[in-house]
C-alpha positions in Angstrom: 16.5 94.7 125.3 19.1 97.7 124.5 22.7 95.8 124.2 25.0 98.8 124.4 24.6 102.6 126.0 26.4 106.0 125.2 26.7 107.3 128.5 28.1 111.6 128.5 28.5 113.5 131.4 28.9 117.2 130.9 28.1 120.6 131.5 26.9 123.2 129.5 28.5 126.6 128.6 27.6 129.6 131.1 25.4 131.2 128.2 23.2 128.4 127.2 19.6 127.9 128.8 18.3 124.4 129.1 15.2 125.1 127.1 17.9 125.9 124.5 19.8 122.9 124.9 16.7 120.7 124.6 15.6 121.9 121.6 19.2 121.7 120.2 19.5 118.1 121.7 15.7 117.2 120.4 16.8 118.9 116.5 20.0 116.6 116.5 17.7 113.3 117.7 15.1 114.1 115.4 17.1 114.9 112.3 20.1 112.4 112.7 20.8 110.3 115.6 17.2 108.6 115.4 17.4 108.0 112.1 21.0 106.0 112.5 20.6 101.7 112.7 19.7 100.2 115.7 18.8 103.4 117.7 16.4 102.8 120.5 16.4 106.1 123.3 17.6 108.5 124.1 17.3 110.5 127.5 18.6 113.2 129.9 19.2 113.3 133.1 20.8 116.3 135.4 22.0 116.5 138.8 23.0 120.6 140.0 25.2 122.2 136.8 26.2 118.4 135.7 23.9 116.3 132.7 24.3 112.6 131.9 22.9 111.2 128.6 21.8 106.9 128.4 21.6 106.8 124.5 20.6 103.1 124.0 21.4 101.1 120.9 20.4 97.4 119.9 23.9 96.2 119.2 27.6 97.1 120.7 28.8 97.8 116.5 25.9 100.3 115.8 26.7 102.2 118.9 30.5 102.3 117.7 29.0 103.3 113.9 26.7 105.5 115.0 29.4 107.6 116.7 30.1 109.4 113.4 26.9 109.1 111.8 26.2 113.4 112.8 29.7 114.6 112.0 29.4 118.0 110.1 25.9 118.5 110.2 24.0 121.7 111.4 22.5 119.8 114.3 25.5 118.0 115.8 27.6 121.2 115.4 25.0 123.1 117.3 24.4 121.0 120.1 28.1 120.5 121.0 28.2 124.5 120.6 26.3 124.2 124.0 28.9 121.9 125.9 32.2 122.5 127.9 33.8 120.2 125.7 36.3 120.2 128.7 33.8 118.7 131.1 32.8 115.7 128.5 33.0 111.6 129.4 32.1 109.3 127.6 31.5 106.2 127.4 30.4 102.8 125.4 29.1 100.0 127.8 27.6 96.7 126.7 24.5 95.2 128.6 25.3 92.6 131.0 22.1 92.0 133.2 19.0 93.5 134.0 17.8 93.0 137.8 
């Protein structure tokens, strides 16, 4: 069972289509962020103009490792490309209970 989530809210830029953002979003996860330790899933959710992303990891440290494991590569920097950085939370929770 996943012990720690990313959880981002965010919106996109004005200019950037969904179907462009999922294939940005699916290049990063195939080419680096499910290749980093301890990755489990990844998925999307969106609600009106507003996305939230529940990346799952097996353990709280390589959740916080992970969080630099795509800095300055091709697919991290062209995902972001498609965010209003100014819109972005985050945040690192730890599994408590399932019901």
């Amino acid at each position: 069972m996943a012990k720690t989530a990313w959880i981002f809210s965010y919106k996109l830029k004005k200019t950037v289509t969904p179907e462009e953002f999922m294939e940005r979003t699916q290049a990063l996860h195939d080419a680096v962020i499910s290749k980093a330790k301890g990755f489990l899933s990844w998925e999307h959710y969106v609600q009106d103009e507003t996305w939230t992303d529940f990346v799952l990891w097996e353990t709280e440290e390589d959740a916080q490792n992970a969080t630099t494991v795509g800095q300055g590569t091709a697919e991290a920097e062209a995902f972001y490309a498609c965010i209003r950085m100014v819109t972005c939370r985050a945040l690192i929770s730890r599994f408590v209970k399932k019901y």
